[in-house]
C-alpha positions in Angstrom: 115.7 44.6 64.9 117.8 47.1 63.6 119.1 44.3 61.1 115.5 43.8 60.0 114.5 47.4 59.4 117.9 48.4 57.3 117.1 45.0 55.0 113.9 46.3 54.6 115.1 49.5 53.5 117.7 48.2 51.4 114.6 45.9 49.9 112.1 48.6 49.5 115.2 50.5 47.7 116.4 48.2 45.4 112.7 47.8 44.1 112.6 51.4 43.7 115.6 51.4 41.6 114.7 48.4 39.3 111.5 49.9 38.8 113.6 52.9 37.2 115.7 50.5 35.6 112.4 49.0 33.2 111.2 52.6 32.8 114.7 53.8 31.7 115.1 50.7 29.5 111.7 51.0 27.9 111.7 55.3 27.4 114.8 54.4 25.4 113.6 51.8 23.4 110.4 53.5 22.8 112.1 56.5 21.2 115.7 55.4 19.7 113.7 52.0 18.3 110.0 52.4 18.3 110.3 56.3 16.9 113.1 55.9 14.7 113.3 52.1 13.3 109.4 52.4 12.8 109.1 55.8 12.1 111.1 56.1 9.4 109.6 53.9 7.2 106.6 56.3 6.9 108.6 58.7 5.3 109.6 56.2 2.4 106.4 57.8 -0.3 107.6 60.8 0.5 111.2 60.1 -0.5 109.9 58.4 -3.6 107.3 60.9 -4.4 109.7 64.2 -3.9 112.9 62.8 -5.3 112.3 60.2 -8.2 114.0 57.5 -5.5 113.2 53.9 -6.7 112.5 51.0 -3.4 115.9 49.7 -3.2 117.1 53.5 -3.2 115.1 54.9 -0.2 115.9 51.2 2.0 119.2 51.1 1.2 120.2 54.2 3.6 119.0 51.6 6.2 120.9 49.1 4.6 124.1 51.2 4.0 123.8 52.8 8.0 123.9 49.4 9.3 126.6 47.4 7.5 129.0 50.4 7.7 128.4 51.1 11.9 127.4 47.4 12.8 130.8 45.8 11.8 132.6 49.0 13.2 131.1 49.9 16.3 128.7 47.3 17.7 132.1 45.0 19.0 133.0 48.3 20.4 129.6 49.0 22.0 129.4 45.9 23.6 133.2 46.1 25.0 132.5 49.4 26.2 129.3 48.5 28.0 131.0 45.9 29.7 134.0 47.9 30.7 131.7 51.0 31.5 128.3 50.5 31.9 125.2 51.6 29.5 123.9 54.8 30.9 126.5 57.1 28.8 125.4 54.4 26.2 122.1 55.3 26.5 122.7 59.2 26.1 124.6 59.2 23.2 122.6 56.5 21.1 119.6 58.8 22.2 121.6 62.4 20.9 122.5 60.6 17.7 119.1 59.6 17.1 118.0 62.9 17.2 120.7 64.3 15.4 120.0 61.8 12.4 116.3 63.1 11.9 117.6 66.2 11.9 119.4 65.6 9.0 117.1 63.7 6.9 114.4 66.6 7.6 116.5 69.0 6.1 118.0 66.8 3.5 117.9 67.5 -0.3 120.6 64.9 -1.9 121.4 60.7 -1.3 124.9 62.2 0.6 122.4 63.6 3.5 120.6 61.1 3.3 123.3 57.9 3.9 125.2 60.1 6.4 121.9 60.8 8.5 121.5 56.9 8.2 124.7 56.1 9.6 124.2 58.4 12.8 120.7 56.1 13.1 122.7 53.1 12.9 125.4 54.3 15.4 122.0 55.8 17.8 120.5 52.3 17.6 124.1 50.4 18.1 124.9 52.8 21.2 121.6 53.2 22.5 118.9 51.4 21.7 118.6 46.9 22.6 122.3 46.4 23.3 122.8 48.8 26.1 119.2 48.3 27.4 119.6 44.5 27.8 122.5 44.8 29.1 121.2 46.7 31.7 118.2 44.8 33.0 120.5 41.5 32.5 122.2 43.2 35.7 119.8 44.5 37.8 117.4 41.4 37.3 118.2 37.6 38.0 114.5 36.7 39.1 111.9 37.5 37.0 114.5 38.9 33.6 112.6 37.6 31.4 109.2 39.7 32.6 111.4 42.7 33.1 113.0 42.4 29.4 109.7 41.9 28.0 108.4 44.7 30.1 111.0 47.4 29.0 110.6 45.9 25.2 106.9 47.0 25.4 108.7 50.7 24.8 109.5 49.5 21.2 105.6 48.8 20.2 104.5 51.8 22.0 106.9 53.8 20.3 106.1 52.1 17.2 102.3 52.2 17.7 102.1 55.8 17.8 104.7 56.8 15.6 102.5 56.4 12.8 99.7 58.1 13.8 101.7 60.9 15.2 104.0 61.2 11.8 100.4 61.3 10.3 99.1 64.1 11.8 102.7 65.9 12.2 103.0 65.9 7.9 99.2 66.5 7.3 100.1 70.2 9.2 103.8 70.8 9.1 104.6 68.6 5.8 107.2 65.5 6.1 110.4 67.9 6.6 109.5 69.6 10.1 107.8 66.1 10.6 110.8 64.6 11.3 112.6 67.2 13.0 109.8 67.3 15.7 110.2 63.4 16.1 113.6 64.3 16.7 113.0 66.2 19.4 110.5 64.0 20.9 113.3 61.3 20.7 115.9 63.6 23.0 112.9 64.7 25.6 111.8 61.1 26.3 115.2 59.1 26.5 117.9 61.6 27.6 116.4 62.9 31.3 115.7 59.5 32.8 118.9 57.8 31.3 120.8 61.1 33.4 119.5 59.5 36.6 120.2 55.5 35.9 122.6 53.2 37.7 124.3 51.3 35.9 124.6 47.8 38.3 123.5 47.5 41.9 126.9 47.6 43.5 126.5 44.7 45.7 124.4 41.6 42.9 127.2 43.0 40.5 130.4 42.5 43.1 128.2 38.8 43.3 128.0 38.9 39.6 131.7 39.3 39.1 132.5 36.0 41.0 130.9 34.1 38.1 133.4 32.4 36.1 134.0 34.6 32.5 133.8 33.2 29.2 136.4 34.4 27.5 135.3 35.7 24.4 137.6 33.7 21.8 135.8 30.9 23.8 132.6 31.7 22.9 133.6 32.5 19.3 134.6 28.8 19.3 131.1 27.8 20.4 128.9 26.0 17.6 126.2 27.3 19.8 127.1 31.0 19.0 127.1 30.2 15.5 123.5 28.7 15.8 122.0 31.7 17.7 123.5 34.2 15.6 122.4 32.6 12.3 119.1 31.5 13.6 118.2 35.5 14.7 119.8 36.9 11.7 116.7 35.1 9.7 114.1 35.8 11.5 115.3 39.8 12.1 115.9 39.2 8.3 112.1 38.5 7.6 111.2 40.9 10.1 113.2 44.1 8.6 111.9 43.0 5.3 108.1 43.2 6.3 108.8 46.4 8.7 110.7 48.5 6.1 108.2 47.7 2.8 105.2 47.5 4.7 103.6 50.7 4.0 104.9 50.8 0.8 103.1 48.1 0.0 100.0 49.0 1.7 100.0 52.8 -0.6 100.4 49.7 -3.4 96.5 48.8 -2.3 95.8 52.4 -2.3 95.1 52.6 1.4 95.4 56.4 2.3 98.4 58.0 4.8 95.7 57.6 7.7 94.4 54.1 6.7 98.1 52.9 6.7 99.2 54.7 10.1 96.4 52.8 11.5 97.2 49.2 10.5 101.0 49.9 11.2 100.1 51.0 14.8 98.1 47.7 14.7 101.1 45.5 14.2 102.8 47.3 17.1 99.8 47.1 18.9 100.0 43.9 19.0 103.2 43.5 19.5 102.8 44.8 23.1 100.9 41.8 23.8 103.5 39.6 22.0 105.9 40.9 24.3 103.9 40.2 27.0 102.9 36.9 26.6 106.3 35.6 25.2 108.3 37.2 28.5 106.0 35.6 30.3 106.5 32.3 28.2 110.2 32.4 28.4 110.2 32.5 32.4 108.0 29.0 32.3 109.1 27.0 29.5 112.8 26.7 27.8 113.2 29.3 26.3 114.3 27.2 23.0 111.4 26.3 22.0 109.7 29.9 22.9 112.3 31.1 20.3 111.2 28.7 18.2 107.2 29.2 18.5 108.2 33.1 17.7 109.8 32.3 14.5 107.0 30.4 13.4 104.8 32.7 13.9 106.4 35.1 11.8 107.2 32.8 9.1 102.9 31.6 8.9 101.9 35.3 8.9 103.8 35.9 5.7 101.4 34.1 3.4 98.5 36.4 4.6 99.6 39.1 1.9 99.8 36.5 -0.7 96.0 34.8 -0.4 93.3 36.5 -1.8 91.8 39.7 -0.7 89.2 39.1 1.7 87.6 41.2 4.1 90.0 41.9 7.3 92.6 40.2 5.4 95.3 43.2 6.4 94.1 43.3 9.7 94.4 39.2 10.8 98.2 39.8 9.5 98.8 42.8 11.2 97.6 40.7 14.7 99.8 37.1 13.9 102.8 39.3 13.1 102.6 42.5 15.5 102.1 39.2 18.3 105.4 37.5 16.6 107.4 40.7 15.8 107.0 41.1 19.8 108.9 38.2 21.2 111.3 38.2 18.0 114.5 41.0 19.2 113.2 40.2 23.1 113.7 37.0 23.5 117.3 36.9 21.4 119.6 38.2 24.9 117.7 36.1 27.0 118.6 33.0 25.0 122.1 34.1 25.2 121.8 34.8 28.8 121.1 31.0 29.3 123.6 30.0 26.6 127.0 32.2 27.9 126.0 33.8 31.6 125.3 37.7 32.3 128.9 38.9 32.4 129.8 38.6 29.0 126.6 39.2 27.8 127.7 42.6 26.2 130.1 41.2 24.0 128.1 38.6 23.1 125.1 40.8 22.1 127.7 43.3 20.4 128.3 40.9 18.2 124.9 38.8 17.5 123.4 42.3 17.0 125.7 43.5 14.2 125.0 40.5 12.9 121.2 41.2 12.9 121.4 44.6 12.1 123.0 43.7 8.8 120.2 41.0 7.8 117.6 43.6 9.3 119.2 46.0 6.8 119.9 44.1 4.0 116.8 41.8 3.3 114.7 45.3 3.0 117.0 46.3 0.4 116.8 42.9 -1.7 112.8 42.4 -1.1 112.9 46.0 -2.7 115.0 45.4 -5.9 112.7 42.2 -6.4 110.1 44.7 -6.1 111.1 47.3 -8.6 112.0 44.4 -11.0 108.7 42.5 -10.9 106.4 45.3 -10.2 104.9 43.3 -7.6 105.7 42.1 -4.0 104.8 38.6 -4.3 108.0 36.8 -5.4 110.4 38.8 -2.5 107.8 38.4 0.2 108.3 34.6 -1.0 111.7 34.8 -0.4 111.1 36.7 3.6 109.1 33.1 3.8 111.8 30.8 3.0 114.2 32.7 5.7 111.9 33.3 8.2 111.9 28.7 8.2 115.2 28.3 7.7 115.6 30.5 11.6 113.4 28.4 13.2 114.9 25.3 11.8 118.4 26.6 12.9 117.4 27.1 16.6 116.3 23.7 16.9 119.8 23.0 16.8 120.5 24.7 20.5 120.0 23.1 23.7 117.4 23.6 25.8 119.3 24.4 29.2 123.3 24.7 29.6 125.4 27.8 30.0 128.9 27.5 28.2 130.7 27.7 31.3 129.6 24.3 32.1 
């Protein structure tokens, strides 16, 4: 009886704690992704308008962040998350993140504005996907991919009212003390809770620790690595290049600062539901071809901004791609789970996700030079097309079920 009683304790405890877990995991993401990588992009006009900055100029601090701190520090994220858990993680990415907007509030030269960058790279590298998938990789076996999907709702909260909020922030403060309240709002939401976190359950990690490792020069010899990470690095590619241009393009149709907030909450809008439906996708079918369906969806939404206007035509985009931009960054660990096991799941993501980050940085950059050169986006959203195929094609390479331990 007394056997009974303390199980059901230790039950009703552990579901306390993994409840905190996917709060934890989505507060973070909500602010260190869905504030800063969406946010930011609002501020691009504003750049443009205040400094004389051409497209490629105000993207490539994006650009420049990533492939600087991604090669650097995300193998030395992941190693340390592995060693030492993602709750300091998931402090420090969040006090960088803040620190970064800051800087670009206050900033009045490119050297500001490349160095605030790079403390948004290193934010999103410490604290933002890596650390959080880490995280619910330990805490869940059952159910992951519903709990990954859950805490990546965060990112298209965060990016849903983002724009609005910037919106109203620069129509009474202007775009400067915009940012530095965003920043604060970033420290309030994802420091407290992360204070409080556990890093593993003692007892499913000791379990967990019993699973043979993959050494890491092991997986590096894996074609299957290879696959993954070139297969994400399109899609994120395609993604980035949408995400960072899209208002930009939108103040090309001479939609006002409100009229644009509102169709970029849209696309994260609907990428709550994407994230919904593709977690709970990925826990039914394998999770291959769910990677695969997600990639085709943001490859076909593409082509929307090239037909003809017609009425609603920004809005049926904004739906296909805020439903495919959902499942695209969710379901990229939980493939890996399946491909290499939980325990070196870290290392693994360290590395795919510098690898992303660098095509999420750089296509933005090259879909803007195309833009400043042919005064139109047609041609480089052409190009986001192309890539956006060639991921889906590459994942069809991977098997559907088989860890590389076996």
């Amino acid at each position: 009886m007394e056997n009974t009683d303390q199980n059901s304790l230790n039950g009703s405890s552990s579901g306390r704690s993994k409840t905190f877990v996917v709060i934890t995991a989505f507060c973070s993401l909500l602010a260190i992704v869905g504030f800063a990588l969406y946010g930011l992009p609002f501020f691009y006009d504003f750049y443009i308008a205040d400094f004389g900055w051409s497209r490629a100029t105000v993207t490539s601090g994006n650009a420049l962040g990533k492939l600087l701190v991604a090669p650097l520090f995300g193998f030395i994220a992941g190693w340390i998350i592995d060693r030492y858990g993602p709750k300091k993680m998931l402090i420090a990415g969040a006090l960088m993140t803040g620190a970064a907007l800051i800087g670009l509030g206050a900033m009045n030269s490119l050297g500001i504005f490349y160095i605030s960058y790079i403390f948004v790279a290193m934010g999103y590298v410490f604290g933002g996907p890596l650390p959080c998938q880490v995280l619910i990789s330990r805490w869940f076996t059952k159910n992951r991919g519903k709990a990954m999907g859950i805490a990546y709702l965060g990112i298209g909260t965060g990016g849903f009212l983002v724009p609005l909020i910037a919106a109203g922030l620069i129509n009474s403060f202007g775009w400067r003390n915009a940012l530095v309240l965003i920043a604060g709002m970033i420290v309030i939401i994802a420091v407290p809770l992360a204070l409080f976190v556990k890093d593993s359950p003692l007892k499913s990690f000791t379990a967990a620790k019993a699973e043979p490792v993959v050494p890491i020069k092991n997986i590096l010899k894996n074609p299957w690595f290879y696959i993954l990470a070139f297969g994400s690095m399109c899609s994120i590619a395609a993604v980035g290049g949408i995400n960072q241009h899209l208002k930009l393009y939108l103040r090309d149709l001479e939609f006002s600062q409100n009229q644009a907030a509102r169709v970029i909450s849209l696309v994260l809008l609907m990428s709550l539901a994407g994230r919904v439906i593709m977690g709970w996708l990925a826990d039914i079918f394998p999770r291959k071809y769910v990677m695969i369906f997600i990639y085709l969806i943001v490859a076909g939404s593409i082509p929307l901004l090239l037909l003809p206007d017609f009425p609603g035509k920004i809005y049926v985009f904004a739906v296909i791609f805020g439903i495919g931009l959902g499942g695209d960054y969710m379901i990229i660990p939980l493939m890996a789970g399946d491909l290499f096991g939980v325990k070196t799941l870290g290392r693994v993501m360290g590395i795919i996700l510098v690898a992303d980050g660098i095509a999420e940085a750089s296509m933005p950059m090259l879909v803007g030079a195309i833009r400043d050169y042919a005064g139109n986006y047609t041609p480089g959203f052409i190009v986001l097309i192309g890539v956006a195929l060639t991921g889906a094609l590459i994942i069809t390479f991977l098997p559907r079920h088989r860890k590389a331990t076996e």
